[in-house]
Chimera marker file (.cmm) of the C-alpha trace (Angstrom):
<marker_set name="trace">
<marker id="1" x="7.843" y="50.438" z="-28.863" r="1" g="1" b="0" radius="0.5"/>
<marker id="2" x="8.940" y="46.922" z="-27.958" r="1" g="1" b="0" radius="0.5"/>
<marker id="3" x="8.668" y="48.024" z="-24.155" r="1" g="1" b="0" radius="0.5"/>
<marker id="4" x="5.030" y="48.896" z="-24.710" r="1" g="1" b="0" radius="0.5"/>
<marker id="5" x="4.643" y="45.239" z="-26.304" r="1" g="1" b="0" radius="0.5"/>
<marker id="6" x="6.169" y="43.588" z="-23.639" r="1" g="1" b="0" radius="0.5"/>
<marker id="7" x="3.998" y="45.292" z="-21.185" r="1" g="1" b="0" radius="0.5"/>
<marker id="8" x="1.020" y="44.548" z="-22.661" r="1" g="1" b="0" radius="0.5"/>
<marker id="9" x="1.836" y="40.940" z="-23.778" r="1" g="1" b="0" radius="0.5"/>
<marker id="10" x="2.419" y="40.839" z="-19.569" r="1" g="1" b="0" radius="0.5"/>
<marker id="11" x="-1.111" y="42.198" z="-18.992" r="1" g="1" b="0" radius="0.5"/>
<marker id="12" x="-3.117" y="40.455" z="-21.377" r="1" g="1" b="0" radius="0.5"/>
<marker id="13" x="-0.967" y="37.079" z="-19.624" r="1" g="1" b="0" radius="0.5"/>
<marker id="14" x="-2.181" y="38.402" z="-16.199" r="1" g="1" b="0" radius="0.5"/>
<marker id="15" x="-5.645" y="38.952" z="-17.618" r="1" g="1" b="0" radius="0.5"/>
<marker id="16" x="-6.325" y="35.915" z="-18.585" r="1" g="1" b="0" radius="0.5"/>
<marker id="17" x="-4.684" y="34.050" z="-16.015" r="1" g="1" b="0" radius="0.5"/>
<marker id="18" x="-7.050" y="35.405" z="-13.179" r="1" g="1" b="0" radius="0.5"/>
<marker id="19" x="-10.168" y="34.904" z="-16.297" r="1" g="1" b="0" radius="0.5"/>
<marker id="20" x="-9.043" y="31.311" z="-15.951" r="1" g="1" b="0" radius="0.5"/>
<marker id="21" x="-8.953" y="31.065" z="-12.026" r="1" g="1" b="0" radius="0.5"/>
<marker id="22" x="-12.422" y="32.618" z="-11.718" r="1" g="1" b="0" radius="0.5"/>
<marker id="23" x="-14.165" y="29.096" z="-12.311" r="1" g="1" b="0" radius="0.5"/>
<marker id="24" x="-12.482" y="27.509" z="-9.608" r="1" g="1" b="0" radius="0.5"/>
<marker id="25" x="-10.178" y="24.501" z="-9.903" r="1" g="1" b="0" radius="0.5"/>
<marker id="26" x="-10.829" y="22.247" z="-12.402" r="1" g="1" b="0" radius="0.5"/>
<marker id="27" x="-9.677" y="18.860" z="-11.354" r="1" g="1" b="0" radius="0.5"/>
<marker id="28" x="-11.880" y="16.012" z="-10.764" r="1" g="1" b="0" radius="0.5"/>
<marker id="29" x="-13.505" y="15.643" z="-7.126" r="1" g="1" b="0" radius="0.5"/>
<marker id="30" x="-14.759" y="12.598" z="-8.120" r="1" g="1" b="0" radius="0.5"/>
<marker id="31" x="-12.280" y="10.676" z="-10.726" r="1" g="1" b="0" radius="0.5"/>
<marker id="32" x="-13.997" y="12.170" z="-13.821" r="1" g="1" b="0" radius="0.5"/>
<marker id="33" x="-13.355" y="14.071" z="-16.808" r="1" g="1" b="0" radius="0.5"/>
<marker id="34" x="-14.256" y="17.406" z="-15.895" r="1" g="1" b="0" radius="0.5"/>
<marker id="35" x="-15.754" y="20.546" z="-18.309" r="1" g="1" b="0" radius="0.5"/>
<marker id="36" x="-16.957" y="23.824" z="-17.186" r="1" g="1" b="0" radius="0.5"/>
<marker id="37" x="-19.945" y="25.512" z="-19.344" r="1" g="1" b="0" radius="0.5"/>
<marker id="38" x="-20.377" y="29.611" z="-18.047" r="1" g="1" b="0" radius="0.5"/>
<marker id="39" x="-19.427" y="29.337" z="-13.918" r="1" g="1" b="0" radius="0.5"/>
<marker id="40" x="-20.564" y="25.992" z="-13.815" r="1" g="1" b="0" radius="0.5"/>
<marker id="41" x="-18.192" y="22.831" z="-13.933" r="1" g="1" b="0" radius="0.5"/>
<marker id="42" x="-19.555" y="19.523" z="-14.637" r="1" g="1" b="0" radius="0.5"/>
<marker id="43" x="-17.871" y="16.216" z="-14.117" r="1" g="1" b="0" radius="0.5"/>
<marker id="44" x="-18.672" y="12.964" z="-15.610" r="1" g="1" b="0" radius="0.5"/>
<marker id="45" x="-18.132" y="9.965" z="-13.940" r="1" g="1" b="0" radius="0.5"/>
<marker id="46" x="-18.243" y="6.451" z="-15.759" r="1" g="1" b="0" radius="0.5"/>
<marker id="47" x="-19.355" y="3.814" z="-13.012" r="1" g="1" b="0" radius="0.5"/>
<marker id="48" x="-20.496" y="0.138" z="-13.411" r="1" g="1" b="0" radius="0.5"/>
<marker id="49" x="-24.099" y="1.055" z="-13.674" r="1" g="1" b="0" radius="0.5"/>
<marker id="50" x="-23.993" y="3.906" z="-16.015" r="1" g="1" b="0" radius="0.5"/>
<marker id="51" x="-22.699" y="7.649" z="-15.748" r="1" g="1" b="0" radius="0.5"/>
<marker id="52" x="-22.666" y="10.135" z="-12.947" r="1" g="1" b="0" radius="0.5"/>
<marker id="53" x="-23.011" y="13.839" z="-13.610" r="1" g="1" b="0" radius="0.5"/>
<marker id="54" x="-21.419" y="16.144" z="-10.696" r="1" g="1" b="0" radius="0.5"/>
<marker id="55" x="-21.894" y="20.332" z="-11.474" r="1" g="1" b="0" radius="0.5"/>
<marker id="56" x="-20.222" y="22.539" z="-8.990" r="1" g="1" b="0" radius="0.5"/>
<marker id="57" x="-20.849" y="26.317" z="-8.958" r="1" g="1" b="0" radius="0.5"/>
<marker id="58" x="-17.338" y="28.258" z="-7.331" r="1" g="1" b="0" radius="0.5"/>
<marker id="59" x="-16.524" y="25.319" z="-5.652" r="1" g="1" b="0" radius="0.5"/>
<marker id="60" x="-20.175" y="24.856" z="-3.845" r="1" g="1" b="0" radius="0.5"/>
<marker id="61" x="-22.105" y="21.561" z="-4.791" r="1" g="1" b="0" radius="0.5"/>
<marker id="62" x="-25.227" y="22.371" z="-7.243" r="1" g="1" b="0" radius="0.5"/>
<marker id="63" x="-28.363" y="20.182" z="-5.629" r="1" g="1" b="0" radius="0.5"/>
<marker id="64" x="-29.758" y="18.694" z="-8.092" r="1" g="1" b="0" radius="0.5"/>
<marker id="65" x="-32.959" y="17.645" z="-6.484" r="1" g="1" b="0" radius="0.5"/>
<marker id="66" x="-35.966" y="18.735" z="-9.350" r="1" g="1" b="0" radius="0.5"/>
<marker id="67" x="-33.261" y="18.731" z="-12.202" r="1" g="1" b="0" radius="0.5"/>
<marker id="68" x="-33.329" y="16.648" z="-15.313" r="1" g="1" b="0" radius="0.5"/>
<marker id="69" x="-31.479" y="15.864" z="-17.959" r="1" g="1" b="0" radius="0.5"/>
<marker id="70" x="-30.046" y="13.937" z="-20.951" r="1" g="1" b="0" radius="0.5"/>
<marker id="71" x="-26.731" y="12.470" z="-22.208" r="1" g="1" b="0" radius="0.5"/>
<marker id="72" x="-26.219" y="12.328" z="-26.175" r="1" g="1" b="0" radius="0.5"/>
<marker id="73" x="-23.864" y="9.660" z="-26.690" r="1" g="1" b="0" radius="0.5"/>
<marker id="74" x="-22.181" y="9.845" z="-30.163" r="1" g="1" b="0" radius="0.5"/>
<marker id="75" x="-20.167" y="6.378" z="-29.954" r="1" g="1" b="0" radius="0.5"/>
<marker id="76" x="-18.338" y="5.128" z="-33.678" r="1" g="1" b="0" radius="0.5"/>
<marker id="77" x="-20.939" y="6.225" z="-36.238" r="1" g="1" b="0" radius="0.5"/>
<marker id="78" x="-23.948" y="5.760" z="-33.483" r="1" g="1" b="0" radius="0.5"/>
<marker id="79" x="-26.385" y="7.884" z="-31.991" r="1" g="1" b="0" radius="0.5"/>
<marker id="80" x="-27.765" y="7.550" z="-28.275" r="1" g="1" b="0" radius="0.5"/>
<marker id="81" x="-29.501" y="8.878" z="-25.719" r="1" g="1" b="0" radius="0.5"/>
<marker id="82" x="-29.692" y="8.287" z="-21.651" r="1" g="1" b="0" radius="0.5"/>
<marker id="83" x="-31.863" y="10.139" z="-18.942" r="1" g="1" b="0" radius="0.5"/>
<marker id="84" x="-30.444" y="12.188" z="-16.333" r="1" g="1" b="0" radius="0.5"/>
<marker id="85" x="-31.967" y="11.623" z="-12.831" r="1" g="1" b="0" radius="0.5"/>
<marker id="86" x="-30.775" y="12.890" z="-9.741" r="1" g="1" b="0" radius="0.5"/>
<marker id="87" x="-29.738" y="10.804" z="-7.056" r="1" g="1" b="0" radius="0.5"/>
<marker id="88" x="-28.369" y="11.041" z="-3.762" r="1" g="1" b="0" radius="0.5"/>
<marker id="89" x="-25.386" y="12.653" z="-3.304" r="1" g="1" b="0" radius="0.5"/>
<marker id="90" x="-26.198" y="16.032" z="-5.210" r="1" g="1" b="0" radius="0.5"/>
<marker id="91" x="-25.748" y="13.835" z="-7.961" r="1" g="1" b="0" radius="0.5"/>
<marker id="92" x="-27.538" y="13.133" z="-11.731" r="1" g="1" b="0" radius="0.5"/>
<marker id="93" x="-27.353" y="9.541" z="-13.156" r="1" g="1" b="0" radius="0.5"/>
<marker id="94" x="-27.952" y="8.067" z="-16.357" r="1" g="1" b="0" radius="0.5"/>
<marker id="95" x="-28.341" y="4.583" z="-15.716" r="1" g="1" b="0" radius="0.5"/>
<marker id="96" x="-27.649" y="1.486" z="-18.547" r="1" g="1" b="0" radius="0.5"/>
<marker id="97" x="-25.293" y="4.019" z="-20.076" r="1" g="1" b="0" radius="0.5"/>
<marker id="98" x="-22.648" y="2.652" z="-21.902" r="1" g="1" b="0" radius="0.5"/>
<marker id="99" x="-19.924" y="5.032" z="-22.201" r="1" g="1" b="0" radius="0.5"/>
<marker id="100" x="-16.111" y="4.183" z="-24.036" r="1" g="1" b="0" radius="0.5"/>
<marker id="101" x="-12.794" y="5.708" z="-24.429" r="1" g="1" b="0" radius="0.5"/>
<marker id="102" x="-13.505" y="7.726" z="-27.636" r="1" g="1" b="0" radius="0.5"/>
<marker id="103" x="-17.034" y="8.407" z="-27.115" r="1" g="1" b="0" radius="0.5"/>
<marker id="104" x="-18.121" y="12.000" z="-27.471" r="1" g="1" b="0" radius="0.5"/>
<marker id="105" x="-21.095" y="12.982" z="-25.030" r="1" g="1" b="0" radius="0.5"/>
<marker id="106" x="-23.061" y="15.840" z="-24.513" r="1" g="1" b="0" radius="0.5"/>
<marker id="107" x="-24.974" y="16.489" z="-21.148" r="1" g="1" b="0" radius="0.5"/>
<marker id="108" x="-27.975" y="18.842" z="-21.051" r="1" g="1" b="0" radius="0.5"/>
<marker id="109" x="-29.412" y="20.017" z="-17.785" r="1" g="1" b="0" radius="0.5"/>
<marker id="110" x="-32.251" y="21.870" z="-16.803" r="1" g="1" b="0" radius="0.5"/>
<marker id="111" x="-31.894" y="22.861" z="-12.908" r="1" g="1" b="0" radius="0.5"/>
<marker id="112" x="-34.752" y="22.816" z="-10.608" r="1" g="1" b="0" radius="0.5"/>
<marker id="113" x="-34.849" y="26.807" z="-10.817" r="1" g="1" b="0" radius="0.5"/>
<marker id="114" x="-35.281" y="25.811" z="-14.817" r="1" g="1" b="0" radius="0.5"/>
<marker id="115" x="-32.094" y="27.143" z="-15.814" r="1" g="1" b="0" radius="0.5"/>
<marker id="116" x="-30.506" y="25.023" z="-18.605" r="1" g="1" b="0" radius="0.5"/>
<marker id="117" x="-26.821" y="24.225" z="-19.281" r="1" g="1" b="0" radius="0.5"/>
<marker id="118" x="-25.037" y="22.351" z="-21.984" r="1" g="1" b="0" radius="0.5"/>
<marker id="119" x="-21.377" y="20.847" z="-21.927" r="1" g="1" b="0" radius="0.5"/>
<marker id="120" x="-19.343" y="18.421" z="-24.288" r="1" g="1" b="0" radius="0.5"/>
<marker id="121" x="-17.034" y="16.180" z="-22.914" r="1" g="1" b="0" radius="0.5"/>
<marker id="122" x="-14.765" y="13.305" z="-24.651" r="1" g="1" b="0" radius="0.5"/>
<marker id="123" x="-14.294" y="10.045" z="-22.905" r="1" g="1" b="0" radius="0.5"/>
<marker id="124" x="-10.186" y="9.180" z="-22.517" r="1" g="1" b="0" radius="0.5"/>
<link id1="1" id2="2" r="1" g="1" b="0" radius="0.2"/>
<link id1="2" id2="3" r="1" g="1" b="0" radius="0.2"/>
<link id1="3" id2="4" r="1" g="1" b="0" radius="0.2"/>
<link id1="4" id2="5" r="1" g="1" b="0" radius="0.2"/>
<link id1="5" id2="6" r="1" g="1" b="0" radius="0.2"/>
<link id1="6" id2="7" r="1" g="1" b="0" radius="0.2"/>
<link id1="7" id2="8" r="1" g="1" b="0" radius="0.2"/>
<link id1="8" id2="9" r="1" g="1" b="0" radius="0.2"/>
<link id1="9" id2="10" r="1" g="1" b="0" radius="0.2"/>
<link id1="10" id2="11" r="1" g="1" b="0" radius="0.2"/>
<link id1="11" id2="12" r="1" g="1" b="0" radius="0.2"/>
<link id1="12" id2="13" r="1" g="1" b="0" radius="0.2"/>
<link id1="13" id2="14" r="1" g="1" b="0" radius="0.2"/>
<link id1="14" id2="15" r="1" g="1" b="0" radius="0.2"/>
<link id1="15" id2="16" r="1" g="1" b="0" radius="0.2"/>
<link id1="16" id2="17" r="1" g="1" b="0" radius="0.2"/>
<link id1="17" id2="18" r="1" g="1" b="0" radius="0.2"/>
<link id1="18" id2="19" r="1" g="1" b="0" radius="0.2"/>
<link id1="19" id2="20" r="1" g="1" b="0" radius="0.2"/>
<link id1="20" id2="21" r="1" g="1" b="0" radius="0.2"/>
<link id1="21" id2="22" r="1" g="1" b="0" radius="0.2"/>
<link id1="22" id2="23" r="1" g="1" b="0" radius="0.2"/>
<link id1="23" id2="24" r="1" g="1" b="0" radius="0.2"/>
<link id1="24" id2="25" r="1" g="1" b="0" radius="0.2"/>
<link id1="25" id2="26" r="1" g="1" b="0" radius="0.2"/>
<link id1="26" id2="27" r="1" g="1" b="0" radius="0.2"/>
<link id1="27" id2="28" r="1" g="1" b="0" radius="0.2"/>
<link id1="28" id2="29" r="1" g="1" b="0" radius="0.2"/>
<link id1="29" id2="30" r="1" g="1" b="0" radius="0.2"/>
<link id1="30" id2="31" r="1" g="1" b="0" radius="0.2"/>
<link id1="31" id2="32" r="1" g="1" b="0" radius="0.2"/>
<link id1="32" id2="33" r="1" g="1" b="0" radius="0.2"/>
<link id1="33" id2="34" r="1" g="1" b="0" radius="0.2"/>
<link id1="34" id2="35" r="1" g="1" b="0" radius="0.2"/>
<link id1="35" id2="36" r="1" g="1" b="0" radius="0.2"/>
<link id1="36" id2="37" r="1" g="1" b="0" radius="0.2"/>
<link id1="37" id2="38" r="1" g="1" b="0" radius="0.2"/>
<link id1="38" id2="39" r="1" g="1" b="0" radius="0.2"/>
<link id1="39" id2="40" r="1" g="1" b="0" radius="0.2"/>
<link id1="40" id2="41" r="1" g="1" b="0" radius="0.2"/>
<link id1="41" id2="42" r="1" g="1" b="0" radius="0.2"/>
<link id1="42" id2="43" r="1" g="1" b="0" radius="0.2"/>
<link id1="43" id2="44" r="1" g="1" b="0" radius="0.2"/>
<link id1="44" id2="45" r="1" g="1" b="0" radius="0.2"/>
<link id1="45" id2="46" r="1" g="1" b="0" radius="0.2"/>
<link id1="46" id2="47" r="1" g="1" b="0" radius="0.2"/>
<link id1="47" id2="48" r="1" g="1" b="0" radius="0.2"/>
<link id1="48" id2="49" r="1" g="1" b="0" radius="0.2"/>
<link id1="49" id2="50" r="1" g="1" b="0" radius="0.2"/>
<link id1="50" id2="51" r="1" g="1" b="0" radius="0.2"/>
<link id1="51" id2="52" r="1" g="1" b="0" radius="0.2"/>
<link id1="52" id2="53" r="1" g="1" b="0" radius="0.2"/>
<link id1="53" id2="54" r="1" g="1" b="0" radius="0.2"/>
<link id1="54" id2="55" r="1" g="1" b="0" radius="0.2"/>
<link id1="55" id2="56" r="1" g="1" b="0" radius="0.2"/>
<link id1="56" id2="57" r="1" g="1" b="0" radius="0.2"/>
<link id1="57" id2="58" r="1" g="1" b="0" radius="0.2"/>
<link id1="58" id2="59" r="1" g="1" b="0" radius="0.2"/>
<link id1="59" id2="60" r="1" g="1" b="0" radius="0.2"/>
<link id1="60" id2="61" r="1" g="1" b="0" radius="0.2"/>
<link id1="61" id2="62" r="1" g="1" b="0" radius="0.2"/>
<link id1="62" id2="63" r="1" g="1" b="0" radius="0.2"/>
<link id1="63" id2="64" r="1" g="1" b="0" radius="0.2"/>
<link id1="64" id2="65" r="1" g="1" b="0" radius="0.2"/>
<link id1="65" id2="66" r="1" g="1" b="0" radius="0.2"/>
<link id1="66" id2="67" r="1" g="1" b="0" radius="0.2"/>
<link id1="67" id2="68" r="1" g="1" b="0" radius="0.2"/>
<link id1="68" id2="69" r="1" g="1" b="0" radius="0.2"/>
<link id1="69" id2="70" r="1" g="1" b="0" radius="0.2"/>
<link id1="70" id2="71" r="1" g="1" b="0" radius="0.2"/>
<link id1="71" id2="72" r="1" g="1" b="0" radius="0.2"/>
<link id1="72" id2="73" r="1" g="1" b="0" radius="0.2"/>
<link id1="73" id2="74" r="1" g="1" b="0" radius="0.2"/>
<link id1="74" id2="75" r="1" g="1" b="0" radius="0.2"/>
<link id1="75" id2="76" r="1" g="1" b="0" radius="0.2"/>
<link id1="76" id2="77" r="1" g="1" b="0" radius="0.2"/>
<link id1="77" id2="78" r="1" g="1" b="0" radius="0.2"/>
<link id1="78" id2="79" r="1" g="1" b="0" radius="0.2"/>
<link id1="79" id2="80" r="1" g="1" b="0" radius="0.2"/>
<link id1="80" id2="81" r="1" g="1" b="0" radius="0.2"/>
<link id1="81" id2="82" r="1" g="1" b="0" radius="0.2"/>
<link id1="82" id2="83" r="1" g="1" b="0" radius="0.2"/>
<link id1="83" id2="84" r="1" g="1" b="0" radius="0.2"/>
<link id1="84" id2="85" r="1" g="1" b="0" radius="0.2"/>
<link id1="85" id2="86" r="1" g="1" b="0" radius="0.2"/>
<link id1="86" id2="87" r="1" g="1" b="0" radius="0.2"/>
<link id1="87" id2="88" r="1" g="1" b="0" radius="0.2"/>
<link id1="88" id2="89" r="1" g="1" b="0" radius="0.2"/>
<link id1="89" id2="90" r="1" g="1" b="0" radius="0.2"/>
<link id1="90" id2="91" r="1" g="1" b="0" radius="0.2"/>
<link id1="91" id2="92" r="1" g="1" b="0" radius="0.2"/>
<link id1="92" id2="93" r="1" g="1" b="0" radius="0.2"/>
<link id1="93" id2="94" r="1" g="1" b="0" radius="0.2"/>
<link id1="94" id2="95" r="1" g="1" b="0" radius="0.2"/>
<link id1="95" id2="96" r="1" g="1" b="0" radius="0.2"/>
<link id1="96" id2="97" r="1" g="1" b="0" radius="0.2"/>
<link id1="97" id2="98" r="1" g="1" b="0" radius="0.2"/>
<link id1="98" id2="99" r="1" g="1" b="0" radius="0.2"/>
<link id1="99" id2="100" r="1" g="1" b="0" radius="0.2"/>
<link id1="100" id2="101" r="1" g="1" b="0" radius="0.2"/>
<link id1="101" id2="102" r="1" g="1" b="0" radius="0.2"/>
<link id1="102" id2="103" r="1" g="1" b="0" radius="0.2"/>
<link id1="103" id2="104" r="1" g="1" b="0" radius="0.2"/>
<link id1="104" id2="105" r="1" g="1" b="0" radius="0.2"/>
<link id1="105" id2="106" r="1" g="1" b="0" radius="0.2"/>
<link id1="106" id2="107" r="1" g="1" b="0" radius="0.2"/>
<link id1="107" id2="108" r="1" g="1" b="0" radius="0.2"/>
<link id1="108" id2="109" r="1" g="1" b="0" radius="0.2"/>
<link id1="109" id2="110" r="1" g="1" b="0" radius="0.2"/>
<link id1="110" id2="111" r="1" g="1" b="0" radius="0.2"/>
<link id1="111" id2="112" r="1" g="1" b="0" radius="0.2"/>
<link id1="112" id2="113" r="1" g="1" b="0" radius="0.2"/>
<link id1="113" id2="114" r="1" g="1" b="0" radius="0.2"/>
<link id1="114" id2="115" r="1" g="1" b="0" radius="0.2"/>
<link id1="115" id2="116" r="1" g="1" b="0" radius="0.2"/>
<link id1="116" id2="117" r="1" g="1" b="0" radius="0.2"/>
<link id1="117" id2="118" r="1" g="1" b="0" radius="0.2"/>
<link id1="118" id2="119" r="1" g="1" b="0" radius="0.2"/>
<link id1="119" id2="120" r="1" g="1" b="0" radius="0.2"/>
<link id1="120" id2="121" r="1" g="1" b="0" radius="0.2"/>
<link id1="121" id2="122" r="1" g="1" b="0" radius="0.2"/>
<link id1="122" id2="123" r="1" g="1" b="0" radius="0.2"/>
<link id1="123" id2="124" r="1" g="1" b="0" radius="0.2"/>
</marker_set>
């Protein structure tokens, strides 16, 4: 009986090891905090102007030309809200956003083909 256990407590490890591979790897490309929402891994970056948003599909950058978005930005007790534009550079920015260790932000994208995504992230 405990052979059986073993074996499957192997399998299910296997399993979801290659579950957890199928997205791709998951460090930044471009020195963000990265989430992935479905197949689709997003990375925000905080820059001097704002935020950049970076979504990958399998390793292939997403255009974003014709998408749109928002950041909610939940920062100590408050409640705000920045555009998401693209950009060059396959790229959406959300420019004047103020973004701080501790912050908790949600991006929402709709895609040019009008397919909609939503990820959290927390800024460290």
């Amino acid at each position: 009986m405990k052979a059986i256990q073993t074996m499957l407590a192997i399998l299910g490890m296997a399993l979801f090891s290659c579950g957890a591979l199928a997205h791709g790897d998951t460090k930044p490309r471009h020195g963000g905090i990265v989430e992935v929402s479905g197949d689709i891994k997003f990375e925000l970056v905080l820059t001097a102007a704002g935020a950049e948003l970076h979504i990958d599909d399998h390793g292939q950058t997403v255009p974003t030309a014709g998408a749109s978005g928002k950041l909610t930005i939940m920062s100590a007790g408050a409640k705000s809200e920045a555009p998401l534009e693209p950009a060059p550079g396959d790229k959406l920015v959300a420019r004047g956003a103020k973004l701080v260790k501790g912050d908790r932000v949600i991006a929402v994208v709709t895609l040019a083909d009008k397919s909609k995504s939503s990820v959290r992230f927390l800024v460290k």
